[in-house]
C-alpha positions as CSV (number, residue, x, y, z in Angstrom):
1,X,69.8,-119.9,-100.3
2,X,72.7,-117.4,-99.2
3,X,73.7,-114.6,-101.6
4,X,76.9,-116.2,-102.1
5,X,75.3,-119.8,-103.7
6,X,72.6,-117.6,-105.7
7,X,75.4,-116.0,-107.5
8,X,77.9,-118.9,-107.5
9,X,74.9,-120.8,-109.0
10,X,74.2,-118.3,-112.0
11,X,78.1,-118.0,-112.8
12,X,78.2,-121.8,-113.2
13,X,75.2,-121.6,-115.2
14,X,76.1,-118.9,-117.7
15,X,79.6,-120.9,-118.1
16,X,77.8,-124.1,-119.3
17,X,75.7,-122.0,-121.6
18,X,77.5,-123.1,-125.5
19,X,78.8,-119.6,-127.2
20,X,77.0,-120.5,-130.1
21,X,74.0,-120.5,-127.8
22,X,74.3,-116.5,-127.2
23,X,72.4,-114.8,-130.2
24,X,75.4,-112.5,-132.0
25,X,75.0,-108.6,-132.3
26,X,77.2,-106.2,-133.5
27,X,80.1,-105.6,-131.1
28,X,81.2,-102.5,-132.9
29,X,79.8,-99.5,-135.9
30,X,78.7,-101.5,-138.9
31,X,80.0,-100.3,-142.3
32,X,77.2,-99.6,-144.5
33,X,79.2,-99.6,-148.4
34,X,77.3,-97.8,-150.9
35,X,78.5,-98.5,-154.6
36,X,77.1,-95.7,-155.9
37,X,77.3,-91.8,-155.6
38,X,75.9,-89.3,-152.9
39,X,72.1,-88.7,-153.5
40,X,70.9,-91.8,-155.6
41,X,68.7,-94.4,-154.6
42,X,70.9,-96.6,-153.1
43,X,72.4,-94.0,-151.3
44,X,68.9,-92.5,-150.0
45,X,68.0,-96.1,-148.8
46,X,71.3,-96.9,-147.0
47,X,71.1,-93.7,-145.1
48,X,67.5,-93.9,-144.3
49,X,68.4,-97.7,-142.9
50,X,70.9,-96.4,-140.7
51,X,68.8,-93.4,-139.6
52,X,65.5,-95.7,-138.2
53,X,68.3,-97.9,-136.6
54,X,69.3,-95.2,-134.1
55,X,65.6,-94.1,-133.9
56,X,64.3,-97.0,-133.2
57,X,67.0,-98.8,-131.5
58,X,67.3,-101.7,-134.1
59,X,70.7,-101.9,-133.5
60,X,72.6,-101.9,-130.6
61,X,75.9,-100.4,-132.8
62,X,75.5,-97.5,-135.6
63,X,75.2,-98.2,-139.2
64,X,78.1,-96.1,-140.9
65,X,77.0,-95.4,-144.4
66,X,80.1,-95.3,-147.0
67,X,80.3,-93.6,-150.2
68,X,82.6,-96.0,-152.9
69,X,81.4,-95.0,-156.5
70,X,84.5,-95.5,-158.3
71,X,84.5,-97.4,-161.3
72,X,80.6,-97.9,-161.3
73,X,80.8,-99.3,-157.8
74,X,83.4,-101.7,-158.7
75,X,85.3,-99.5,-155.4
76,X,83.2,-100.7,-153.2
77,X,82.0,-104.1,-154.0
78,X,86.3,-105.1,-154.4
79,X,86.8,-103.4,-150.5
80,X,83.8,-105.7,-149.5
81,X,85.0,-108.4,-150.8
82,X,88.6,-107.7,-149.3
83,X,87.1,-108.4,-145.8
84,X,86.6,-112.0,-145.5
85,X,84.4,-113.4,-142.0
86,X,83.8,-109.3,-141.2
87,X,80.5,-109.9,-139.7
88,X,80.7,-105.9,-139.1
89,X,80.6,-104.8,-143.2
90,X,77.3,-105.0,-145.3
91,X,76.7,-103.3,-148.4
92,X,73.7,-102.6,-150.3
93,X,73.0,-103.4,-153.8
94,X,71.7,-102.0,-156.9
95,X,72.0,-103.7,-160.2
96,X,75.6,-103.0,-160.8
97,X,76.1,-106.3,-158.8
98,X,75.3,-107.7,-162.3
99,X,76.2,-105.1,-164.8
100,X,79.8,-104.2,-163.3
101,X,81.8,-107.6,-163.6
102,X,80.0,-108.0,-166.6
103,X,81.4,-105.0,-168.7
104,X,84.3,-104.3,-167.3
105,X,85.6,-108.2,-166.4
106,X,86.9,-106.3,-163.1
107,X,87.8,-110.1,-160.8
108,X,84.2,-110.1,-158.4
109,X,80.8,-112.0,-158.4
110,X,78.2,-111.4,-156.7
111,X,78.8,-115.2,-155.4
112,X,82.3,-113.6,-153.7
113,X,79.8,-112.2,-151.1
114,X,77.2,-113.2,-148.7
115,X,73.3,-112.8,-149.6
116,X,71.3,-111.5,-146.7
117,X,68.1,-110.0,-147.8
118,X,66.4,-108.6,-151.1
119,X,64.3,-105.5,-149.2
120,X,62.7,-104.1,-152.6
121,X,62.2,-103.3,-156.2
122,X,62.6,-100.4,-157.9
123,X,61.2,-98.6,-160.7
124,X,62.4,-96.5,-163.6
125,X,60.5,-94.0,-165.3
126,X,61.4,-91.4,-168.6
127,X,61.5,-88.1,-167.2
128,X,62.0,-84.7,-169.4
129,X,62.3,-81.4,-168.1
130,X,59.1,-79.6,-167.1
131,X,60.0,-76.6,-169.6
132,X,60.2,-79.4,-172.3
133,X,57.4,-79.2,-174.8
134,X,57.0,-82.8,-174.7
135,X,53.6,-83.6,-172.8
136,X,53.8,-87.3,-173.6
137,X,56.5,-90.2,-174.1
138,X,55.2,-90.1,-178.0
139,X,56.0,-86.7,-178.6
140,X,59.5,-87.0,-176.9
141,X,60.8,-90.2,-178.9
142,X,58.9,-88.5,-182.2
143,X,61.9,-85.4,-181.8
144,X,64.7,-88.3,-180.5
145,X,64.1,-89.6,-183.8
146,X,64.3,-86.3,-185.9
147,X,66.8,-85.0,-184.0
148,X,64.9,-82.1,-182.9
149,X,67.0,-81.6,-179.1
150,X,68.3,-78.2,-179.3
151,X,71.0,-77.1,-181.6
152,X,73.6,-79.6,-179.6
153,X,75.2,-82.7,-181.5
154,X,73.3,-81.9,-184.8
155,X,70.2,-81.7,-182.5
156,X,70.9,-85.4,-181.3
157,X,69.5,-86.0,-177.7
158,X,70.9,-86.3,-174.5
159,X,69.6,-89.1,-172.1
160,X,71.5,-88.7,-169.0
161,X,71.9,-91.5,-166.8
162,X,73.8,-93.3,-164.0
163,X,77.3,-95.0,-164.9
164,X,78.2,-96.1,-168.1
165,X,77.0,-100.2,-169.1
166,X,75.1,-99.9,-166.0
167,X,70.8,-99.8,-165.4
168,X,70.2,-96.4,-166.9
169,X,72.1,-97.2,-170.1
170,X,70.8,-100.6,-170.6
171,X,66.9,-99.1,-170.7
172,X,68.2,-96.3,-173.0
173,X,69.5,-99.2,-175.5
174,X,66.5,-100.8,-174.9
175,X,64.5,-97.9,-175.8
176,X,66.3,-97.1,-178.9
177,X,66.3,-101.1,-180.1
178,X,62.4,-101.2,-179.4
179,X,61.3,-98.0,-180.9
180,X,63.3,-97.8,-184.8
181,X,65.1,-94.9,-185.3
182,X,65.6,-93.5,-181.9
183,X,68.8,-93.2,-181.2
184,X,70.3,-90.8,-177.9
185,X,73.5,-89.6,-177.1
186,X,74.2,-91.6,-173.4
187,X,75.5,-89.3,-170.9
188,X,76.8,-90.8,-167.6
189,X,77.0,-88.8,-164.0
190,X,78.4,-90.8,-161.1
191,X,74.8,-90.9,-159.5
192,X,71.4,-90.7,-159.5
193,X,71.1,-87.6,-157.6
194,X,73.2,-85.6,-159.8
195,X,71.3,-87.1,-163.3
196,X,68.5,-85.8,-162.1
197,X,70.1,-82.4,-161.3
198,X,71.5,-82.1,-164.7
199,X,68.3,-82.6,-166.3
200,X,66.7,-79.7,-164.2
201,X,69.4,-77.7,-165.1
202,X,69.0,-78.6,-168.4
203,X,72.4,-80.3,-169.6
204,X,70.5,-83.4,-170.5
205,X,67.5,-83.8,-172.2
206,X,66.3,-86.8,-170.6
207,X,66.6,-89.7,-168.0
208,X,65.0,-92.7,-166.8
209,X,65.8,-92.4,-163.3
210,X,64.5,-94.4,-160.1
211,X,61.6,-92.4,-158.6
212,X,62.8,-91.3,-155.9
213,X,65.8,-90.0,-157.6
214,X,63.8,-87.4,-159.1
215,X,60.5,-87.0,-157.0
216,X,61.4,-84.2,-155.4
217,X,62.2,-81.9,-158.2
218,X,58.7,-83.5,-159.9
219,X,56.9,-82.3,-156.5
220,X,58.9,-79.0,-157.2
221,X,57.4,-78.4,-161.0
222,X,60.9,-79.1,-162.5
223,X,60.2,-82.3,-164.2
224,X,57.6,-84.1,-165.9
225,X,57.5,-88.1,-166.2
226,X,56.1,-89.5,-169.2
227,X,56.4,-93.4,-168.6
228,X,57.3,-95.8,-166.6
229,X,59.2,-99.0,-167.6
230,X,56.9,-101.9,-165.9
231,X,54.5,-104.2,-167.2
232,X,51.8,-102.0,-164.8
233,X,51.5,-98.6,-163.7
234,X,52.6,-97.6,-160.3
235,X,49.5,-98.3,-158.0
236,X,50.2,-95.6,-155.3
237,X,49.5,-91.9,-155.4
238,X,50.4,-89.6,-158.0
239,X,52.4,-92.3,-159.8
240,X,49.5,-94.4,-161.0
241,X,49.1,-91.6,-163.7
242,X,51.7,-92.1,-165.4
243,X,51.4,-94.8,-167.9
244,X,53.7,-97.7,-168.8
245,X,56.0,-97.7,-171.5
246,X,53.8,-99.9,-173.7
247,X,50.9,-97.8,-172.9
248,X,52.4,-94.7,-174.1
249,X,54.6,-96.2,-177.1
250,X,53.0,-99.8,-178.0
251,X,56.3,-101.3,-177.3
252,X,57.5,-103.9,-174.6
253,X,60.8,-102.3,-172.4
254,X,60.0,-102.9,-168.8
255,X,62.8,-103.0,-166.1
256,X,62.7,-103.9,-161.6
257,X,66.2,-102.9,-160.0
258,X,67.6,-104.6,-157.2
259,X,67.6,-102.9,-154.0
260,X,69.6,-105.9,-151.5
261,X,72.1,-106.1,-148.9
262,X,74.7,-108.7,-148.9
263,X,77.5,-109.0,-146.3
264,X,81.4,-109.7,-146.7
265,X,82.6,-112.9,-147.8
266,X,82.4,-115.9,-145.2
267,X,79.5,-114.2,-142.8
268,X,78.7,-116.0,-140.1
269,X,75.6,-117.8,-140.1
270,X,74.5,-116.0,-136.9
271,X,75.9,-112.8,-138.2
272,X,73.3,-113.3,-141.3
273,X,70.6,-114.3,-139.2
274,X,70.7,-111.1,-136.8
275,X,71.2,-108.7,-140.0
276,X,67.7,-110.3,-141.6
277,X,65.8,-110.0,-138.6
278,X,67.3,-106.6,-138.5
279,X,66.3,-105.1,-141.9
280,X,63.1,-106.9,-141.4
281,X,62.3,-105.0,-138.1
282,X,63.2,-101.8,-140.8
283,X,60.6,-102.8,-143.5
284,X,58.3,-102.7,-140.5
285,X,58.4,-99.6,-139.2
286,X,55.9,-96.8,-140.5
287,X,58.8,-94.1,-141.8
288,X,60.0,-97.2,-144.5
289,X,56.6,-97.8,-145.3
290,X,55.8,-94.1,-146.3
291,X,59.8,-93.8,-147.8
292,X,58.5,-97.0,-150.1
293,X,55.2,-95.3,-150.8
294,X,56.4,-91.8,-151.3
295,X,59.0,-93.1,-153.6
296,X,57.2,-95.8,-155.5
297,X,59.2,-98.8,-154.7
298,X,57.6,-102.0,-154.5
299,X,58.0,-104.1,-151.2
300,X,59.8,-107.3,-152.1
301,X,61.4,-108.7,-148.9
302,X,63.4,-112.1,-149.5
303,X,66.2,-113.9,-148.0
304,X,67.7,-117.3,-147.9
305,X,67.2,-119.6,-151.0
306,X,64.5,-117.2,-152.3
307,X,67.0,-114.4,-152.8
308,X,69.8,-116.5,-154.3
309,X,67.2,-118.0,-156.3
310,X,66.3,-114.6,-157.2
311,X,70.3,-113.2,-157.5
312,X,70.6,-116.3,-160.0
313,X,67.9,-115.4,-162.4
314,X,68.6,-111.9,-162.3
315,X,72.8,-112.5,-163.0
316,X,71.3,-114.1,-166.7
317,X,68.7,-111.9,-166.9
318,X,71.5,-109.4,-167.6
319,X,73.8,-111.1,-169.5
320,X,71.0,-111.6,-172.1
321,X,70.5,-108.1,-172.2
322,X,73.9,-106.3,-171.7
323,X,74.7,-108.8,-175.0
324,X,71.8,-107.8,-176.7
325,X,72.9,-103.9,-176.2
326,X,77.0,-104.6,-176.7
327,X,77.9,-103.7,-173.8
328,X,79.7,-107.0,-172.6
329,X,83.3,-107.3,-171.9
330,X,85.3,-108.1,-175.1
């Protein structure tokens, strides 16, 4: 067959070939929203996403990770939802995708978006500063109560924590409802990061931070962890010595964070199908396995009905205790 035919031949092939046929990619820089500050978990995760993307050519387009905090993420969940059928927009998603429409009635669901994968879990866990006297969780909540935290609001303690009606808070409540008498003085910092900063500083007295919000300063002798709010300990490394909260106090406060992506509003299907195959190729790869390790997360890949069965429960979940703690929208 002459040269001419062959490629006369392949043209006529490729223009029978359906579009919907041609598996979609990105045609152009994904932006990567964050709805949360610089340094926090969801943060560390977006970033480290885009990183093993350009490492290990995941994606034929870069992952542009954006920063929009404001009004406990409400910034950044509004600007995705702005962009309806942008198949180009993801963000990822900590529990304020719950706790933000619900206490400050700002007009966004969770449903305004599109669910593409549920890529883990994460855990909280009481941390004090290693200078602290407090060896154990009892010791701690026995001073919350007498009001033994330096000579600052009448010796009342400070429990720093992310955002204001948001994850952080909602333990703290929690805490002080389980364990009579307990009562902190809630301080919120834009993100995780900087909580944990302030508590090595020592301009909080506490936190409950994610893990890896604070392991480094823990590897770095600055802080101590006295419990960790799950029905189990953490099974890997260092972690599995700290005990749970009911192990170290008798009482039942346990709490898993969402760590998710969703895309804008209207994703195409094919859109949705490339970005799960995508984050599933992440999950994969041995630097996310070590990241999940290192910072105690628990793998919990989902998408499709399983996530929005997930989302569903979780949305309740919430409700029942951002009621329980006051902390709806009046």
């Amino acid at each position: 067959m002459k040269l001419d035919a062959v490629v006369a031949l392949v043209l006529t092939l490729l223009i029978a070939i359906p579009a919907c046929a041609i598996a979609w990619e990105p045609t152009k820089p994904i932006d990567f929203v964050v709805p949360a500050g610089t340094g926090g978990g969801a943060d560390q995760m977006a970033r480290l996403i885009a990183g093993l993307a350009d490492k290990h050519k995941l994606s034929p387009r870069p992952l542009i990770v954006i920063n929009k905090s404001g009004g406990a993420g409400a910034e950044g969940f509004l600007d995705v939802k702005s962009k309806k059928g942008d198949a180009h927009t993801i963000v990822i998603t900590l529990s304020n995708l719950f706790t933000t429409p619900l206490h400050t009635g700002i007009p966004f669901s969770w449903r305004d978006l599109t669910p593409v994968a549920r890529l883990a879990l994460d855990e909280f866990v009481l941390w004090v500063n290693a200078d602290a006297p407090y060896k154990t969780a009892k010791e701690y909540l026995a001073a919350v109560k007498d009001k033994q935290c330096k000579d600052r609001q009448g010796g009342q303690c400070l429990m720093g924590g992310t955002g204001s009606a948001q994850e952080d808070q909602i333990l703290t409540i929690q805490l002080e409802q389980a364990t009579a008498g307990a009562k902190f003085t809630y301080v919120p910092f834009k993100g995780g990061g900087e909580v944990c900063v302030n508590l090595v500083g020592k301009h909080v007295d506490s936190t409950v931070n994610n893990p890896a919000e604070c392991v480094s300063h823990w590897k770095g002798g600055k802080v101590r962890p006295l419990a960790v709010f799950d029905t189990s300990r953490i099974a890997v490394g260092e972690w599995k010595d700290i005990p749970t909260v009911k192990e170290a106090l008798g009482v039942d406060v346990s709490y898993l964070m969402l760590r998710g992506i969703f895309g804008a509003p209207g994703m195409p299907k094919e859109a949705v199908d490339w970005y799960v195959a995508f984050l599933k190729k992440v999950t994969e790869t041995p630097e996310w396995k070590k990241y999940m390790e290192d910072g105690a997360l628990k793998p919990a890949f989902a998408a499709g009905a399983e996530y929005v069965k997930w989302v569903e429960e979780n949305e309740q979940l919430h409700k029942e205790l951002m009621t329980k703690g006051g902390l709806l929208k009046k």
